[in-house]
C-alpha positions in Angstrom: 69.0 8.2 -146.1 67.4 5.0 -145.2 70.4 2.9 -144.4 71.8 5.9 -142.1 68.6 5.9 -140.3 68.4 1.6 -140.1 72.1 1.8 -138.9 71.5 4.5 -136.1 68.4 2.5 -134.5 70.4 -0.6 -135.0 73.3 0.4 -133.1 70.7 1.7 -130.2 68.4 -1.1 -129.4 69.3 -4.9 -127.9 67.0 -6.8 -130.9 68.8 -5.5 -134.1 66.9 -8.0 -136.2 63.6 -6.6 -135.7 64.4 -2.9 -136.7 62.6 -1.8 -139.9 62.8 1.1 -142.0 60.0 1.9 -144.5 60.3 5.3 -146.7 57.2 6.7 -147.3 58.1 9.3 -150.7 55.4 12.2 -150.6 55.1 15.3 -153.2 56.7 17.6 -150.8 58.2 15.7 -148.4 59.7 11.8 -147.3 58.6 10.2 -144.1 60.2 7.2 -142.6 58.6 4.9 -140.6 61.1 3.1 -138.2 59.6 -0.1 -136.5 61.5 -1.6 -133.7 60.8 -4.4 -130.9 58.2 -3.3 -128.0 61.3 -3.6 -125.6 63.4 -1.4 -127.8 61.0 1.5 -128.1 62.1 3.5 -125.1 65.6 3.2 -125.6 65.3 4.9 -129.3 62.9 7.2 -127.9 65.5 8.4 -125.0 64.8 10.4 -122.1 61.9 13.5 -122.9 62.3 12.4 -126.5 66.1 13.3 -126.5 67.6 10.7 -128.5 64.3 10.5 -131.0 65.1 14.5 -131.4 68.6 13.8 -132.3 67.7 11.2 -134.9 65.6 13.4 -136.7 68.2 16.5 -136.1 71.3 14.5 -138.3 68.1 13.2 -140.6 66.9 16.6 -141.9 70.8 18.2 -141.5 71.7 14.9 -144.4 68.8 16.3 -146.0 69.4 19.7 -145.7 71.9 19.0 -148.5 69.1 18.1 -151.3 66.7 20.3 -150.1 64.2 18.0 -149.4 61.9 17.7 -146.3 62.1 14.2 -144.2 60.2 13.1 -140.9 60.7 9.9 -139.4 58.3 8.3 -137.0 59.0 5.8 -134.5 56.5 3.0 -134.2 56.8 0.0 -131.7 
């Protein structure tokens, strides 16, 4: 899951090299922290939150599959 999520952002944002992906395992559920460039922030964020949305839309339908609960966060 992690390298799906670091592999999206990556493609999006101009400063590939400062993208960061930190999973955070919980009892019920996995967050992941992604950490990108200040510059960078509103183009994974997207217009009204669309492309953030759509990240974590393919992230829970992968995990869908395992039946496990995953959020990811965006931090600048």
């Amino acid at each position: 899951m992690k390298p799906m999520i670091e592999y999206l952002v990556k493609e999006l944002v101009d400063e590939p090299e400062h993208v960061t992906v930190t999973e955070i395992p919980g009892e019920e559920s996995t967050t992941y922290e992604v950490h990108v460039a200040p510059g960078d922030l509103g183009k994974v964020i997207g217009k009204q939150g669309r492309i953030a949305n759509a990240l974590r839309t393919v992230t829970k339908a992968v995990a869908m599959k395992s039946k496990k609960k995953v959020y990811v966060e965006i931090i600048a």
